[in-house]
C-alpha positions, 0 to 999 in steps of 0.5 A: 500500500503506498503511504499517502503525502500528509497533505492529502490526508485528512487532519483525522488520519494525520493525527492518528498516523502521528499518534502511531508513529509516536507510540511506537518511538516511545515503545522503543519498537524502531531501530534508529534509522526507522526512528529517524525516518518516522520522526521526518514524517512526523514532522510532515505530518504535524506541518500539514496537520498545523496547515488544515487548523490555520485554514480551518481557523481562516474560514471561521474568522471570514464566516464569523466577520459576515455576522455583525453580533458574533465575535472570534475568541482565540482557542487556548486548548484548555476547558476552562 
């Protein structure tokens, strides 16, 4: 099976794909150069994963900007 760019992945795929890569480096079940391979695709996966939220976040922002009454509040990750 050929392993598809990140960026034609969807955030959800890419996000599982790196949680398996990161399971598995910290499980110790990769030789180094495996590790070393997998660590440069994570980084691939986490950039085109950072890229889908910003355009997610673009959209939001043009949408909510069309309503008057709706302002945008910076996500901070926590539930506060």
């Amino acid at each position: 099976m050929a392993v598809k760019k990140p960026e034609n992945l969807s955030f959800e795929e890419a996000i599982n794909e790196l949680e398996g890569i990161v399971s598995a480096m910290e499980h110790g079940e990769l030789t180094l150069e495996q590790s070393l391979k997998q660590f440069e695709r994570g980084i691939q996966l986490a950039n085109a994963s950072n890229q889908k939220l910003q355009n997610a976040e673009q959209k939001v922002a043009i949408l909510m900007g069309n309503d008057e009454n709706s302002t945008t509040i910076p996500f901070t990750g926590s539930s506060e």
